[in-house]
C-alpha positions as CSV (number, residue, x, y, z in Angstrom):
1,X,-13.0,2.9,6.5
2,X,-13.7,-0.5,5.3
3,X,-10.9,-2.1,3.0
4,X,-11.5,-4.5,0.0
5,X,-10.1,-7.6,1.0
6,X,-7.7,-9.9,-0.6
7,X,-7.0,-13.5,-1.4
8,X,-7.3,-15.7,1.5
9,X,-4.1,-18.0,1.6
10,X,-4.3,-20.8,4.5
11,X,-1.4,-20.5,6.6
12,X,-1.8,-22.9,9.5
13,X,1.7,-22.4,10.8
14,X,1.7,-18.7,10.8
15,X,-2.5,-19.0,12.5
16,X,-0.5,-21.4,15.6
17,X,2.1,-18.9,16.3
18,X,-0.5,-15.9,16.0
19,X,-2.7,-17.3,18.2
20,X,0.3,-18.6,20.6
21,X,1.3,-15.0,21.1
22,X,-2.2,-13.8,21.5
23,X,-3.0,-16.0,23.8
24,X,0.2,-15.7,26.2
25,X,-1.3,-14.0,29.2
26,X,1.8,-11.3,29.0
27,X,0.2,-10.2,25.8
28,X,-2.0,-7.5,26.9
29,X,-0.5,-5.3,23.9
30,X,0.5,-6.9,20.9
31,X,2.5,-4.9,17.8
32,X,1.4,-7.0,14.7
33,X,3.8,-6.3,11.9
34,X,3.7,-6.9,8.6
35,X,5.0,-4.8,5.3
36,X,1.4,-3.3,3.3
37,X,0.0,-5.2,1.3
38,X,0.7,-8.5,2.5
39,X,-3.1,-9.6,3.4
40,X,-2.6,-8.8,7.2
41,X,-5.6,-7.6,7.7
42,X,-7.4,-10.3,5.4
43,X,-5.3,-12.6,7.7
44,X,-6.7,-11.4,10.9
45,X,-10.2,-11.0,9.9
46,X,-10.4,-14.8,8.9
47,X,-8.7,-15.6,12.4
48,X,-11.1,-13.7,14.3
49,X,-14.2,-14.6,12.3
50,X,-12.8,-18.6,12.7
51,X,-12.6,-18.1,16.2
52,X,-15.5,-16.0,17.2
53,X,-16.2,-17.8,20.2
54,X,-13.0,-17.3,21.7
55,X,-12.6,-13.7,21.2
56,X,-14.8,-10.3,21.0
57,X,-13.0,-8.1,18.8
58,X,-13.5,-4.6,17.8
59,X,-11.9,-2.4,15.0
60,X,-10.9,1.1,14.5
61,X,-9.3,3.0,11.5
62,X,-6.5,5.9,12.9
63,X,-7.5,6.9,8.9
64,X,-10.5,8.5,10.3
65,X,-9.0,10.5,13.1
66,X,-6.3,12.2,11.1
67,X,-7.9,15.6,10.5
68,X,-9.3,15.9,14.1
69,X,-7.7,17.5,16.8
70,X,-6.4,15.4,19.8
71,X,-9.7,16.3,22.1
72,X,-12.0,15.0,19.5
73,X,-9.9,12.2,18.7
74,X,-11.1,10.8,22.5
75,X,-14.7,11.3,21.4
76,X,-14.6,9.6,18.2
77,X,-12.9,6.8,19.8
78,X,-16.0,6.2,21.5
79,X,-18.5,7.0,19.0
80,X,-16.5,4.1,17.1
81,X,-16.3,1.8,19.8
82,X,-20.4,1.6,20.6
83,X,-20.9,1.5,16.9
84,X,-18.8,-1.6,16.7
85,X,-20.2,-3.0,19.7
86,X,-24.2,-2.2,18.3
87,X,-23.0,-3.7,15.1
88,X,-21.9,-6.6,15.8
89,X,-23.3,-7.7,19.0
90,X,-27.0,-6.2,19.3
91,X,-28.3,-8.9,21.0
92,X,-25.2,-8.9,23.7
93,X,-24.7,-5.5,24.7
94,X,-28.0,-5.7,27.0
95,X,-28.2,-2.3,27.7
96,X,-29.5,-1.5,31.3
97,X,-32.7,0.9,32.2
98,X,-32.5,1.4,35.8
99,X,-35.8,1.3,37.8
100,X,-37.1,2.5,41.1
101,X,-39.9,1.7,43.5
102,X,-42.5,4.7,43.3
103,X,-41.6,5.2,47.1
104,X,-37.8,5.8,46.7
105,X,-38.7,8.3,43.5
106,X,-41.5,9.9,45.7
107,X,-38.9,10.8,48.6
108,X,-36.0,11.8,45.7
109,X,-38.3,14.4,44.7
110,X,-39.3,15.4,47.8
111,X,-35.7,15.9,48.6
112,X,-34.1,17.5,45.9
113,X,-37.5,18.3,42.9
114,X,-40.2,20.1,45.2
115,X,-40.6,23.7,44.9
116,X,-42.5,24.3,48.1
117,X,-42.1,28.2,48.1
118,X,-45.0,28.5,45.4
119,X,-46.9,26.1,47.8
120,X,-46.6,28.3,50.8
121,X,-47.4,31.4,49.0
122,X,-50.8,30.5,48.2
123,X,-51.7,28.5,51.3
124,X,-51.0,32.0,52.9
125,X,-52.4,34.0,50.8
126,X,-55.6,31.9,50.8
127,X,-55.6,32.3,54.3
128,X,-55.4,36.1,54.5
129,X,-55.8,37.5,50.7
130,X,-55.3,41.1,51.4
131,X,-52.2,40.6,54.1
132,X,-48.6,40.7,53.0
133,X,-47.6,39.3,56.4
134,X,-47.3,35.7,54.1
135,X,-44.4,37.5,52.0
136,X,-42.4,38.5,54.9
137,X,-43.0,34.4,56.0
138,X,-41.9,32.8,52.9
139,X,-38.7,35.4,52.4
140,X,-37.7,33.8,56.3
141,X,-38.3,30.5,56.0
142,X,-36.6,30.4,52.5
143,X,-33.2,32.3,54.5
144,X,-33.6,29.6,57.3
145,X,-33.3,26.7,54.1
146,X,-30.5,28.6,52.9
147,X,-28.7,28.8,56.0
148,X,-29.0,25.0,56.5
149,X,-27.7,24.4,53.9
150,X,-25.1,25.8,53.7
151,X,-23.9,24.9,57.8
152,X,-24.6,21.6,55.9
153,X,-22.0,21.7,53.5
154,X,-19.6,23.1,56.0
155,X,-20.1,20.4,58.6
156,X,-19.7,17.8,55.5
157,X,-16.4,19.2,53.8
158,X,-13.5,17.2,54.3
159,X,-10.5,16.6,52.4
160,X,-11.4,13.4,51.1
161,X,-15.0,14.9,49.4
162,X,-12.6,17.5,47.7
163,X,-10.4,15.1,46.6
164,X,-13.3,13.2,45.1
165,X,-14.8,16.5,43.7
166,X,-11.7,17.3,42.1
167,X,-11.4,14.0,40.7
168,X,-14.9,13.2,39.3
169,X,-14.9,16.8,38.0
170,X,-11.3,15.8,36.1
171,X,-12.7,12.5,34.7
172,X,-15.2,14.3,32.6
173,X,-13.5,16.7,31.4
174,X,-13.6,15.9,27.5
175,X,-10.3,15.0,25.9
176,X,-8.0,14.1,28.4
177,X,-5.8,11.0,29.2
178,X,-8.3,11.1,32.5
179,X,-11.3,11.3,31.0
180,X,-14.1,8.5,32.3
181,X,-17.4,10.3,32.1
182,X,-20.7,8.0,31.5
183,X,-20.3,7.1,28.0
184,X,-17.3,5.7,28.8
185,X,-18.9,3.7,31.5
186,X,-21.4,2.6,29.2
187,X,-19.3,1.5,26.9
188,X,-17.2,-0.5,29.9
189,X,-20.2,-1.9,30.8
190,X,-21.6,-2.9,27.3
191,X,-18.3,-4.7,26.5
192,X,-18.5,-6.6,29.9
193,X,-22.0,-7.7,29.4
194,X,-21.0,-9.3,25.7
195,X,-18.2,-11.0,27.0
196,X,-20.3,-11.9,30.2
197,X,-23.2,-13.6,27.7
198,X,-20.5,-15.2,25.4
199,X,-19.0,-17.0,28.1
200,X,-22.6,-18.0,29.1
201,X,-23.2,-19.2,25.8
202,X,-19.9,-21.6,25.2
203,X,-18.1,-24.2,27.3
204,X,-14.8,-22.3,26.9
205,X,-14.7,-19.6,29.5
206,X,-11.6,-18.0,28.5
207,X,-13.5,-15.2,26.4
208,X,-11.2,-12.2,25.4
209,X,-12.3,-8.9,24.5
210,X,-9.4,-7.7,21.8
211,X,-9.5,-4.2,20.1
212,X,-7.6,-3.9,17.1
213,X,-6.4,-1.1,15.9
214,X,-5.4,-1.0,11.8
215,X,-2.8,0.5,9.5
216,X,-1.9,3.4,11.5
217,X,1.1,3.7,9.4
218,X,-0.8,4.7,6.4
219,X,-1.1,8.3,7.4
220,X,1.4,10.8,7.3
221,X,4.4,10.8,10.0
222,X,2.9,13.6,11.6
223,X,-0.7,12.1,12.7
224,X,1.2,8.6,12.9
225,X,2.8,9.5,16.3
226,X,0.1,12.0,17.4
227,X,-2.5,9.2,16.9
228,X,-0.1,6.6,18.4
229,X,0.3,9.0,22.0
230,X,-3.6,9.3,22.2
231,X,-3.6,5.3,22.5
232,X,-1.1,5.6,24.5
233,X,-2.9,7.3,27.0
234,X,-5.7,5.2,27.3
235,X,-3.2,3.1,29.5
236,X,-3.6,3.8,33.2
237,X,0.4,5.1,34.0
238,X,0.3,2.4,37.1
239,X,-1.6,-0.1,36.6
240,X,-1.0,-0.7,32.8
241,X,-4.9,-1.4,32.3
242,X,-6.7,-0.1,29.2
243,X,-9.4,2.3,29.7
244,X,-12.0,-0.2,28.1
245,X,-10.4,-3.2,30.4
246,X,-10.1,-4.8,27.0
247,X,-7.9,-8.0,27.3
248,X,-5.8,-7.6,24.5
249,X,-5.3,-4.1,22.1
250,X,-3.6,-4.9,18.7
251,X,-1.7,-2.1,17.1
252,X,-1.6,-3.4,13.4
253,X,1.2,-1.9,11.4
254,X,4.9,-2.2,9.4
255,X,7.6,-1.6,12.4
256,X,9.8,-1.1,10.1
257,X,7.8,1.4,8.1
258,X,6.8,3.3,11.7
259,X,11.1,3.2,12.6
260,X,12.1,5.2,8.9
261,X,9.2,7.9,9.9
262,X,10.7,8.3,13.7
263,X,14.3,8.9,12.2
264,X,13.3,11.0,9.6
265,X,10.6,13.0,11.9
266,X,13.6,12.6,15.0
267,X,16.5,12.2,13.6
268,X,18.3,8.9,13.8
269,X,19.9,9.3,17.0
270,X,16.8,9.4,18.7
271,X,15.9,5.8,20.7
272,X,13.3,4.8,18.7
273,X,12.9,1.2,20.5
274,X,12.6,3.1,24.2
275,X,9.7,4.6,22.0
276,X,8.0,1.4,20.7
277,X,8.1,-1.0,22.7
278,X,5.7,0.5,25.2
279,X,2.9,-0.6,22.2
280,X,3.7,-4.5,23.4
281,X,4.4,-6.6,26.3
282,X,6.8,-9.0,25.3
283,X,7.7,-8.9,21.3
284,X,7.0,-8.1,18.0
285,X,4.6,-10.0,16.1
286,X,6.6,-10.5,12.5
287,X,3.7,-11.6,10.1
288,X,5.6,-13.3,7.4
289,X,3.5,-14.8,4.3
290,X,5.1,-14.7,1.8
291,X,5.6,-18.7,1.4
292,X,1.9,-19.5,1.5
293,X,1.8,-16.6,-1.4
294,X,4.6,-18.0,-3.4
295,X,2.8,-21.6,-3.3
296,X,-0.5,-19.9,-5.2
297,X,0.9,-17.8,-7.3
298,X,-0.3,-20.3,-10.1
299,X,-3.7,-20.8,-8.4
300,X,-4.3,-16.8,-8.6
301,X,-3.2,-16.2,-12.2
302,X,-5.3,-18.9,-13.0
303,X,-8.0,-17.1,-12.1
304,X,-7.5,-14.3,-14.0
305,X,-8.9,-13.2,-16.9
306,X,-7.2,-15.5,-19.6
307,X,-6.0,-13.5,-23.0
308,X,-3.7,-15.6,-24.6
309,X,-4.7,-16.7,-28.2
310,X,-5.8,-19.7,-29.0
311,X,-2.5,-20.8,-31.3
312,X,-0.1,-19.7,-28.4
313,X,-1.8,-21.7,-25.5
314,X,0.8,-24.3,-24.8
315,X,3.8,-21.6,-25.2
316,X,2.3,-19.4,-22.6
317,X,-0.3,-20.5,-20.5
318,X,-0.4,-20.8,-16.9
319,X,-2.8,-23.8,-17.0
320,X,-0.5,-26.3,-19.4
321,X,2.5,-25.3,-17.0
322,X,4.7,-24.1,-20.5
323,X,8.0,-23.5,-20.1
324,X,7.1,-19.5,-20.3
325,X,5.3,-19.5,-17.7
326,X,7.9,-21.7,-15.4
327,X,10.2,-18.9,-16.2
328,X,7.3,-16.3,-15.2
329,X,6.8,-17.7,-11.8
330,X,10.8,-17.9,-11.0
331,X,10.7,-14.1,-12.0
332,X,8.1,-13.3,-9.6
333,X,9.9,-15.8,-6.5
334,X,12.3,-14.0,-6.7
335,X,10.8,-10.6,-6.8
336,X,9.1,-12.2,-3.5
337,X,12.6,-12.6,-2.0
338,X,13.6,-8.7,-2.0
339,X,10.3,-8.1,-0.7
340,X,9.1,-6.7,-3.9
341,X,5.5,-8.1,-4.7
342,X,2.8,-8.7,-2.2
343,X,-0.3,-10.5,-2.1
344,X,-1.8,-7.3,-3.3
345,X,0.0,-6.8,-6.2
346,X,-1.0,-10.2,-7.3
347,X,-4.6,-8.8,-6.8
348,X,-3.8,-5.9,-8.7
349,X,-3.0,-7.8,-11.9
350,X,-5.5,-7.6,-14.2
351,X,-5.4,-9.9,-17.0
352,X,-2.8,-12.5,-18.1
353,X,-2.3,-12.2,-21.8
354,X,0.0,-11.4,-24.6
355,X,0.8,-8.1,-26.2
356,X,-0.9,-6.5,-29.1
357,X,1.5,-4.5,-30.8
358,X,4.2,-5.4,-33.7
359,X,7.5,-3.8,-34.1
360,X,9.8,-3.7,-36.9
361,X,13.5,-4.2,-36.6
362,X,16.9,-4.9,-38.7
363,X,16.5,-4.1,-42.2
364,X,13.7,-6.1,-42.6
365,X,10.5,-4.3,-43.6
366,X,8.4,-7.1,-42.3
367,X,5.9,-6.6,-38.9
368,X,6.9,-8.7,-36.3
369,X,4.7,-9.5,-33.7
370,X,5.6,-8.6,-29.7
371,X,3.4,-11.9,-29.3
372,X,5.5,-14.2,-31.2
373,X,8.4,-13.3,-29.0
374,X,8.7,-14.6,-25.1
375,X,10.4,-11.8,-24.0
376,X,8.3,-9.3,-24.9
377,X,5.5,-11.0,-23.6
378,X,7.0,-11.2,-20.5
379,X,7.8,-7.5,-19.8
380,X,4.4,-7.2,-20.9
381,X,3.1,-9.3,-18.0
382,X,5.7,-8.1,-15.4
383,X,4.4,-3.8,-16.9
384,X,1.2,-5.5,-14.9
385,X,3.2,-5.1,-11.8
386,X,5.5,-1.9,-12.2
387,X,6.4,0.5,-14.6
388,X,9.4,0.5,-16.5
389,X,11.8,2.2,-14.0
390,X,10.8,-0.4,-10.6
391,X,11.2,-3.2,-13.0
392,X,14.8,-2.2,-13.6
393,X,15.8,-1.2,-10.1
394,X,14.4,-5.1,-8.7
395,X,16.3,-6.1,-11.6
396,X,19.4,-4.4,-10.4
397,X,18.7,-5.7,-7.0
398,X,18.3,-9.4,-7.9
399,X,21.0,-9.4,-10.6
400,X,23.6,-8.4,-7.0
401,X,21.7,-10.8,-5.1
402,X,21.9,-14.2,-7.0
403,X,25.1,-15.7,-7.5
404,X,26.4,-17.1,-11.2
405,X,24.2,-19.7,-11.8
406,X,25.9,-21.1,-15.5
407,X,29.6,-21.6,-15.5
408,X,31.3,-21.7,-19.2
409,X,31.9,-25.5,-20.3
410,X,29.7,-26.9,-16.9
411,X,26.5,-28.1,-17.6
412,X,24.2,-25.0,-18.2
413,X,21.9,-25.0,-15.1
414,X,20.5,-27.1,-13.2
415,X,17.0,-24.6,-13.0
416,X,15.8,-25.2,-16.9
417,X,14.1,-21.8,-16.3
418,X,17.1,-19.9,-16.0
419,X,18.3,-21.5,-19.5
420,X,15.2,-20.4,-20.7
421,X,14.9,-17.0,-19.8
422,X,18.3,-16.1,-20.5
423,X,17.7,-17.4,-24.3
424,X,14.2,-15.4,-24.4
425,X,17.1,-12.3,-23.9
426,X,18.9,-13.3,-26.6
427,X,16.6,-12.1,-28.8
428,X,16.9,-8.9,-28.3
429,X,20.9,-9.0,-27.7
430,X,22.3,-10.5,-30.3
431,X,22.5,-8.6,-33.5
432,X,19.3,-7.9,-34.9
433,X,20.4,-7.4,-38.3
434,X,21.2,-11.4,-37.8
435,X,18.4,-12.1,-36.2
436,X,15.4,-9.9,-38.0
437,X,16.9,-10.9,-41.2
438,X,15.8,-12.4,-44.4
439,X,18.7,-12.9,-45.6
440,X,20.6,-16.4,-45.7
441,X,22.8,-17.2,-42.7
442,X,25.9,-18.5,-43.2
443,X,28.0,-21.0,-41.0
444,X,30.1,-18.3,-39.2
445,X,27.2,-16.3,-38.5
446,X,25.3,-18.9,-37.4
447,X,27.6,-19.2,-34.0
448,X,28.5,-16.2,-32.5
449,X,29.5,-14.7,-29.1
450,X,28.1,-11.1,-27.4
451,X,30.1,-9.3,-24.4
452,X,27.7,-8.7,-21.4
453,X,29.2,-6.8,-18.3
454,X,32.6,-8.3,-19.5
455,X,31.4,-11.9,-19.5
456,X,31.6,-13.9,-22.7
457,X,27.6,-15.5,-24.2
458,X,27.8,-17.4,-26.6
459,X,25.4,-18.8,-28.8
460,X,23.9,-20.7,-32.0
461,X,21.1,-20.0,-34.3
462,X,18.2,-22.0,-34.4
463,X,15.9,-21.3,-37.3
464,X,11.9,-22.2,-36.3
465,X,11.5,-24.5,-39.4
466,X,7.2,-23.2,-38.8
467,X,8.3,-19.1,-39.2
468,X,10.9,-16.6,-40.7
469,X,12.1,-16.0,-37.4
470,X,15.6,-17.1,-36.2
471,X,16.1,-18.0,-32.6
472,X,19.9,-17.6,-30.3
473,X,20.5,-20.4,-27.9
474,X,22.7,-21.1,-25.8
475,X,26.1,-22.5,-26.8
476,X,29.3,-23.7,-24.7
477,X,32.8,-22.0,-26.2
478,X,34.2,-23.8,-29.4
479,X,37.7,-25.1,-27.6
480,X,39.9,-22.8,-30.3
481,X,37.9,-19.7,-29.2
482,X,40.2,-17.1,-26.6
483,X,38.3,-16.6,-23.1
484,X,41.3,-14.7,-22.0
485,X,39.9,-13.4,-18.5
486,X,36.1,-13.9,-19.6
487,X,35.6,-17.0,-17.6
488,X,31.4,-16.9,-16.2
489,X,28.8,-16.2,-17.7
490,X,26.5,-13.5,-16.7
491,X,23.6,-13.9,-14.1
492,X,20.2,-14.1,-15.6
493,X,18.9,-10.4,-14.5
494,X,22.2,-9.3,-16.1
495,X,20.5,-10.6,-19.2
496,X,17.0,-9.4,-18.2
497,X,18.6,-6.0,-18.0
498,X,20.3,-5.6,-20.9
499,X,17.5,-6.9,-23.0
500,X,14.7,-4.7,-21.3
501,X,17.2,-1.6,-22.3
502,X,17.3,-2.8,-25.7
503,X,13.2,-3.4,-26.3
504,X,12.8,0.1,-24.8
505,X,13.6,1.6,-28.2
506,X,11.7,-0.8,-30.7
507,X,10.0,1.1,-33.2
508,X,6.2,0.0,-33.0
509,X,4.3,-0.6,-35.6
C-alpha cells in the first residue's frame, strides 16, 4: 500500500547519524522510531533513493497482511519480496535456466522416465502373437525390478538420509518458521545476483541488501504483535541470520506507540523491553525532526493556497512577515514542543486565509467582521489543524508548560509576539459592552483591569482612528491601584484559553 508522500525537509545531521547506525556492522536489525506523521518514511525513501548505490532495499507493508492467517502471511511475504525485486531491479535479478548436455538428459530418462514394460510387451508379442508365455515374462521381470529396488533402499537407509528426509520434507512445509522450499531459494538467489551485479557495476564494494519493513504500528494491537512474531521467525534461533541473508532488516515504527499497546494488550507488568529489543542489535533509532520542520514552517504555508484579501495583506500574511503571523508561527513552535503537530499536519492544511463570517456583539446592532479581528482569524487558522476540543487541551498543556513570561511593572516581554497575542485576547476579554460599543468612552473606562486565574491584566483603550472599533492593550498598574496578592501576570495560553471559551458563543451573523 503505497503512501502519499510528504514535504521533503533536508536534514543533514539527522541523514549522518542514520546512516552511522546503518552502517555499524552490529546493525543487522535496526528499530527506526519515529511518532506518525513525522515524514519517516519520506525521510527514508530520499536516503535510499540518494544512495542507491550503496544499498538494495526492499519494502513491505504489515497493512496488507493483517486479515491473513499466520501460514499465508509466509507466502505473501514472498510474493511481496519477488515483486519488489522484479520491480525495481529487472535487469539485476538474472534469473537462471539450467541446461544439460543431450547425453546427461538421455541417461536421466533412461534412469528414472522409461517405461520399458509397454516395450517388452510388444517385442514379445511380436515374436509369438498368439502365446501368453510374454505375460508371464513381463509380470517376473517387473517383480525382479521391484525387488531391487527395494534391497536398494534398504542397503542405502542410514540415519543421516532420514535425518535429511525429515529435514527437507520440514523445510517445505508452507507456513512455518522452517520453511525454505524453492521459491525461497529463488528469491535468495535473485537478491544475491542484484547485489552481486551492483557491486560489479560501482567502485564501492560494500553493497547492502536492506529490507524495510513500514508502519507496523498502524494496525490494531492484535495483528501488531502477531505480525511482529512472524518476522521474528524469519531469524535462524542460532545463528541470528535472516532467511533472505539480507544485510540489514528495518522495522519502521513509534516505540513508544508499540510499548502503550503491549501494556494495554499485557498488562504493564509485563517486560516489554525483554520483548523489543530482540527487533535491534544495539539501539533504538530515535528519528527526531522536528527542528528541520519548525525552520520551514514559513516556507510551507507559503505555499499554500493564499486567501487573505487584498486590504489585509500586511496584517496577516505570511509573505510580509506581519506581526500576525510572527504570533502564528510561535503558536505552532510551540505546539511542536508537546509533540502536537507533525510534518503531516502541516500538509494537511489547506488554505491560509481569513474567516468569512461576521458576528454581532454588545449592544451594538452593527456586523462586525471575524476578519477585522486577529484573534478570530487565528482560531480560524489553528480549526485547520484541530477541532475545538484538541485546541483547548494543547492549550491547557502549554499554558502548564511555559513559565510567566510578563512580570507586572518589568518590561512586558522580551518575545514582541507574546505581547501581541495576549492583546489579540483582549478582545474578546475585556467587556464587550466597552469594547463593541458606540458609545463615547470616558477617561475611567478607558483604563481598566480584568481578573484571569486570579492574576491582575490590565489594560488601555486604543481607538483605530481608520474604524469604529476600539482596541485593549496592554498597560502596567497605575502606582495607586491595590495588587494585594495579584502580583504576575497570566501566561499567554492562559489568555488564549480564556478568549477561545469566550468566542465559542458569539452569535454569527
Amino acid at each position: 500500500m503505497k503512501k502519499n508522500s510528504l514535504t521533503y525537509i533536508d536534514q543533514e545531521s539527522v541523514k549522518s547519524d542514520f546512516k552511522y547506525h546503518l552502517d555499524n556492522e552490529a546493525n543487522s536489525r535496526i528499530l527506526f522510531s519515529a511518532r506518525f506523521g513525522t515524514g519517516k518514511s519520506t525521510f527514508l525513501n530520499n536516503f535510499f533513493s540518494q544512495s542507491n548505490n550503496e544499498y538494495i532495499t526492499l519494502k513491505l507493508y504489515p497493512v496488507n497482511y493483517s486479515i491473513s492467517h499466520n501460514k499465508d502471511v509466509f507466502e505473501l511475504i514472498k510474493y511481496d519480496l519477488i515483486y519488489e525485486l522484479l520491480s525495481k531491479y529487472p535487469e539485476k535479478v538474472d534469473l537462471q535456466k539450467n541446461e544439460y548436455s543431450s547425453a546427461l538428459v538421455a541417461q536421466m530418462f533412461l534412469l528414472h522416465g522409461l517405461k520399458i514394460e509397454p516395450l517388452l510387451k510388444s517385442i514379445l508379442k511380436a515374436s509369438a502373437p498368439e502365446s501368453e508365455v510374454y505375460t508371464d515374462i513381463v509380470n517376473q521381470l517387473s517383480g525382479i525390478v521391484k525387488q531391487y529396488s527395494n534391497y536398494k533402499e534398504d542397503v542405502e537407509k542410514n540415519e543421516l538420509d532420514i535425518l535429511n528426509r525429515y529435514i527437507n520434507q520440514l523445510k517445505s512445509y508452507k507456513g512455518t518458521a522452517h520453511e525454505y522450499d524453492e521459491v525461497s531459494e529463488v528469491i535468495t538467489s535473485m537478491l544475491s545476483n542484484v547485489k552481486r551485479s551492483l557491486m560489479n557495476d560501482s567502485d564501492d564494494k560494500s553493497v547492502k541488501t536492506v529490507l524495510i519493513i513500514d508502519d507496523i504500528d498502524r494496525l490494531d494491537p492484535e495483528h501488531v504483535f502477531r505480525l511482529f512474531n512472524i518476522f521474528s521467525a524469519h531469524y535462524d534461533s542460532v545463528t541470528e541470520e535472516n532467511k533472505f541473508s539480507f544485510d540489514k532488516v528495518v522495522f519502521v515504527c513509534d516505540y513508544n506507540n508499540i510499548r502503550l499497546m503491549y501494556e494495554h494488550r499485557y498488562g504493564k507488568g509485563v517486560d516489554f523491553s525483554g520483548y523489543i529489543d530482540k527487533f535491534f542489535s544495539t539501539e533504538l533509532f530515535n528519528y527526531d525532526n522536528r527542528k528541520y520542520v519548525k525552520s520551514r514552517i514559513r516556507e510551507i504555508l507559503i505555499n499554500k493556497p493564499q486567501g487573505i484579501p487584498e486590504d489585509l495583506l500586511t496584517t496577516y500574511s505570511a509573505f510580509s512577515n506581519s506581526s500576525f503571523y510572527r504570533a502564528f508561527e510561535h503558536i505552532l513552535l510551540c505546539l511542536f514542543n508537546i509533540n502536537a503537530i507533525t510534518l503531516r499536519n502541516l500538509e494537511q492544511f489547506t488554505c491560509y486565509d481569513t474567516p468569512s463570517y461576521s458576528f454581532s456583539a454588545g449592544s451594538n446592532q452593527y456586523p462586525f467582521k471575524a476578519k477585522e479581528y486577529p484573534f478570530l482569524v487565528l482560531t480560524h487558522l489553528l480549526k485547520r489543524l484541530y477541532d475545538v476540543n484538541s485546541l483547548e487541551h494543547f492549550f491547557k498543556i502549554l499554558s502548564k508548560k511555559n513559565e510567566i513570561d510578563i512580570s507586572l511593572n518589568a518590561d512586558f516581554t522580551s518575545e514582541p509576539q507574546i505581547r501581541y497575542l495576549k492583546e489579540i485576547c483582549l478582545d474578546f476579554l475585556v467587556d464587550n459592552k466597552i469594547i463593541f460599543s458606540s458609545e463615547p468612552v470616558g477617561d475611567l473606562e478607558a483604563k481598566g483591569m480584568i481578573v484571569l486565574n486570579e492574576k491582575a491584566v490590565y489594560y488601555k483603550l486604543d481607538r483605530n482612528s481608520s474604524s469604529r472599533m476600539r482596541y485593549p492593550i496592554l498597560s502596567n498598574a497605575e502606582r495607586n491601584q491595590t495588587i494585594t496578592q495579584l502580583k504576575e501576570q497570566t501566561n499567554v495560553f492562559e489568555f488564549l484559553l480564556e478568549a477561545l471559551a469566550k468566542t465559542e458563543n458569539l452569535v454569527i451573523l
